[in-house]
N, C-alpha and C positions, 0 to 999 in steps of 0.2 A: 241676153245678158252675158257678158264677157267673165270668165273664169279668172281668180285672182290665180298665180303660180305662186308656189311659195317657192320662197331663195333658202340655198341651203348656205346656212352661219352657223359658225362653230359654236359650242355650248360655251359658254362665259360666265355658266351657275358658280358662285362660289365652292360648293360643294365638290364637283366635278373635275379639280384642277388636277394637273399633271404632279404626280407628288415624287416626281425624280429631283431634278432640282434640290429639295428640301433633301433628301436623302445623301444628295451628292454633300452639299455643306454641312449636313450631321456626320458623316462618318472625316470632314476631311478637318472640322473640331477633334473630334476623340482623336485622329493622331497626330495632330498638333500636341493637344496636351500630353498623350503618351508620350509624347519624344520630348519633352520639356519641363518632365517631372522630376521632380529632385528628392530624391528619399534622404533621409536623416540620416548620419554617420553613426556609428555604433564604437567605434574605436577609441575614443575616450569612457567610455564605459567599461573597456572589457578588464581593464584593472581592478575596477570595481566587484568583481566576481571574482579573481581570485584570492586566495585565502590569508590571509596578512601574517597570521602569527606560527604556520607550519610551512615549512618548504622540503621539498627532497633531499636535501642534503643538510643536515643539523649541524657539522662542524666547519668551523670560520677557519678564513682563508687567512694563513700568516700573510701578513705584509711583506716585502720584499724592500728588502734594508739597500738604500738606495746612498750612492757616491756623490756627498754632497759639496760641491764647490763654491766657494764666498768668495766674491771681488769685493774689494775694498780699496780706495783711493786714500792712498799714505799722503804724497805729494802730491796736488794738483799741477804744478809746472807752468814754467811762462807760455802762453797765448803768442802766437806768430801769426803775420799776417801771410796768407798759404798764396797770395801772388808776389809778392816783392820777398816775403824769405826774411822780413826781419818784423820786429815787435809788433806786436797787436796794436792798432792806432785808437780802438773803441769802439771803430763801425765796422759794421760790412762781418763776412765768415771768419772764425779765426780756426785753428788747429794748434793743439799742444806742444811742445818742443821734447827734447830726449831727454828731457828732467823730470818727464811724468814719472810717479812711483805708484804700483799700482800693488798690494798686498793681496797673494789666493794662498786662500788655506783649505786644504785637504784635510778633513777632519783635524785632526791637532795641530798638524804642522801646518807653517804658514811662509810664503816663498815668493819672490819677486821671479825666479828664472823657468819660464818655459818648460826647459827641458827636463828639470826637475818634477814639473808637474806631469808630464807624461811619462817618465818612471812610475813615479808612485802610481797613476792610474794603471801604465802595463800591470804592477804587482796585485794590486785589487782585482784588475780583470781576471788573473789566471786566480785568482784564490774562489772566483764566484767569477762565470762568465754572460750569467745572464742578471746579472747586476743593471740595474739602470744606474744613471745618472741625472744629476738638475745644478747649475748654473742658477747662483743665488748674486746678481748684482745690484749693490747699495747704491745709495744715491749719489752721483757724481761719477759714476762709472757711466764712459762712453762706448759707443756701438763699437769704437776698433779695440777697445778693452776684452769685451764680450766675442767680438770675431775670433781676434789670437788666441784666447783660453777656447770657445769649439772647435777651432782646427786642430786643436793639439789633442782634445775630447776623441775628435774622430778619427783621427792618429792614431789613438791608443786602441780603437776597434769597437768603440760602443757604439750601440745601433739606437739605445733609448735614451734620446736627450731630453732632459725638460729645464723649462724658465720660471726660476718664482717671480709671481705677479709684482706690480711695480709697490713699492714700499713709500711711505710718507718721511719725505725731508724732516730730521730733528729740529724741533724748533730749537732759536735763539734766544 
């Protein structure tokens, strides 16, 4: 009677498996999601913790009395047309001519000349030199309106310009 051999074959029990693999893709999860987690912000809350109605310093800050300048457009002036040099035709860009009148007033006083205007700011500056300033122009005031009065601003040596926000046209 002939002897059967036995073959040797790898064990294929369920049990018995190789459990690297599973090891390898469990830990290469956890640091996928470690590196992909997004914690919640806290910065909009931390307001919320402090104390609303004590602060460290109980006395209010004076305001700083500010150089306030009004443009106001006296005369509008005839419209040129800014490539031929002569009358506005209706189309196309136009540009004002040298009959624009344009009124700034300096707290009380009020003055069409430049140079007038940077006096009166030199003497505000030296009286208070950290004085701001703001540029209050109405409606119908143009950008070269507004240019000439801050050059002449910056002239005078002020370093804090401000713009009041744009005003609603009177109605008719």
């Amino acid at each position: 009677m002939a002897k059967r051999r036995k073959r040797n074959r790898p064990d294929t029990s369920p049990m018995k498996g190789d459990m690297t693999p599973m090891i390898d893709v469990t830990f290469q999860l956890l640091i996928f999601f470690m590196l992909t987690i997004e914690f919640k912000q806290l910065e909009g809350k931390l307001s919320a913790y402090l104390p609303k109605d004590v602060g460290v310093n109980q006395s209010q800050a004076e305001p700083k009395e500010k150089v306030e300048i009004v443009l106001r457009v006296a005369a509008e002036g005839t419209k040129l047309d800014p490539e031929k040099g002569g009358p506005w035709t209706g189309e196309g860009p136009y540009k004002y001519g040298d009959d624009r009148k344009v009124d700034i007033s300096i707290g009380p006083r009020t003055t069409r000349d430049l140079e007038e205007v940077r006096r009166r700011l030199k003497e505000l500056k030296l009286q208070d030199p950290e004085r701001p300033a703001t540029i209050d122009a109405y409606p119908g005031t143009i950008y070269e309106d507004v240019i000439k009065v801050l050059d002449v601003v910056l002239l005078a040596d002020y370093s804090d310009v401000t713009f009041v926000g744009a005003r609603q046209a009177p109605k008719k």
